[in-house]
N, C-alpha and C positions, 0 to 999 in steps of 0.2 A: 278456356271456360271461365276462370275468374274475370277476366275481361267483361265479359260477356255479361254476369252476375253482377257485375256492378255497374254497368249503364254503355258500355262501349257497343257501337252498332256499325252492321256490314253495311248500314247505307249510309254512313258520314265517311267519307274519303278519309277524314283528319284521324278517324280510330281505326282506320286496316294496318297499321305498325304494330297497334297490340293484340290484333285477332289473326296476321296469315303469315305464317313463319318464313315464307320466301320472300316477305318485302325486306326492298334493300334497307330500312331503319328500321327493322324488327327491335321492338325491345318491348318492356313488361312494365304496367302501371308501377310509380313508385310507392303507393300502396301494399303492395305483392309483396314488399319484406313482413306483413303482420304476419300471412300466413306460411312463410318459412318458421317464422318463429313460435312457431304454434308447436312445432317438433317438439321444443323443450319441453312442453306439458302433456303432451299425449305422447309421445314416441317413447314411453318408457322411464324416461329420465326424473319426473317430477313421480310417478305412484310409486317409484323404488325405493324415495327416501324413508330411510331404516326414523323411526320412532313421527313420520309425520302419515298416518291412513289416507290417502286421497279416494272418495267415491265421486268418480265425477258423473254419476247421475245427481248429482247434489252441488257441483259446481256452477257458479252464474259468471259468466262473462262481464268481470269491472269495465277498465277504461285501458286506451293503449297508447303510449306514444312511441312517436318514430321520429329519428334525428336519420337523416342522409348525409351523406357524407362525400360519397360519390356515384357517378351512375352505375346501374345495375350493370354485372358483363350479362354478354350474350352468350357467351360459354363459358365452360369451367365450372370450377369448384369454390363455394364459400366455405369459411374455416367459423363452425356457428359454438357460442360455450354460455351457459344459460346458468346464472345463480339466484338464487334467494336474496333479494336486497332485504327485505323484511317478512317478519309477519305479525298482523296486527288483531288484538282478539277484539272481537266486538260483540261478547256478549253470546251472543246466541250462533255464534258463527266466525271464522276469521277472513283474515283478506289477506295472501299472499303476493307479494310484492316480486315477481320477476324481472333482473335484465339480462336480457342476451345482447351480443355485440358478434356483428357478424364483419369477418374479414378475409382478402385475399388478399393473396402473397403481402403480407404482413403490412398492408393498409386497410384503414376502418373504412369499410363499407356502406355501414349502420350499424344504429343500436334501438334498440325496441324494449320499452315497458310495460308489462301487462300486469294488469291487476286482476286477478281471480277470487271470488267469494265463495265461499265454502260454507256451507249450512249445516 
C-alpha cells in the first residue's frame, strides 16, 4: 500500500518488487524507514512523556531525514529506540527534534530525524 501511495505502478514492470510479495527481488521503497519510525511518536512512546503534554491534533509534521546504511531485510526483526535530540521553543509553539536508529542484529540499519511542531 505505501508503494502504492507514493507513485509505484502495476503497470511499470520496474515497480512489481515493491508491490507483489512473491517476486523474487521483493523488497520495500527505501523511503519506508520514515514510516517505521513514526512508532516512536504515535505508538505511545512520545504522549507518555511524564512533564512534556503531547495533543497531536495540534501537531504539524516538520521535516525528516533518513541516512541508510544498509538494505532493508526482507524478514525479521528491527531493533527501533527513538530519543529527544532537542526541543526548541519558538514562541508560540515548540519543535521536537526526534532520532530514532534502527538496527539488526547489532548493525545500523538507519537512522531517521523528524522534526514535529507542536502549537
Amino acid at each position: 500500500m505505501y508503494a502504492l501511495g507514493v507513485g509505484a505502478s502495476m503497470k511499470l514492470p520496474k515497480d512489481l518488487k515493491f508491490l507483489y510479495e512473491g517476486s523474487s527481488d521483493f523488497s520495500c521503497l527505501p523511503t519506508f524507514g520514515v514510516i517505521i519510525a513514526q512508532k516512536s511518536m504515535t505508538g505511545g512512546g512520545l504522549a507518555e512523556i511524564p512533564g512534556l503534554p503531547i495533543n497531536f491534533a495540534k501537531v504539524l509534521h516538520g521535516e525528516q531525514y533518513l541516512q541508510i546504511y544498509k538494505p532493508f531485510p526482507r524478514a525479521g526483526k528491527l531493533k527501533c529506540e527513538a530519543v529527544i535530540a532537542d526541543i526548541l521553543d519558538k514562541g508560540s509553539g515548540l519543535v521536537i527534534v526526534l532520532d530514532d536508529s534502527h538496527t539488526r542484529r547489532q548493525y545500523d540499519v538507519y537512522t531517521c530525524e523528524s522534526d514535529l511542531f507542536h502549537l
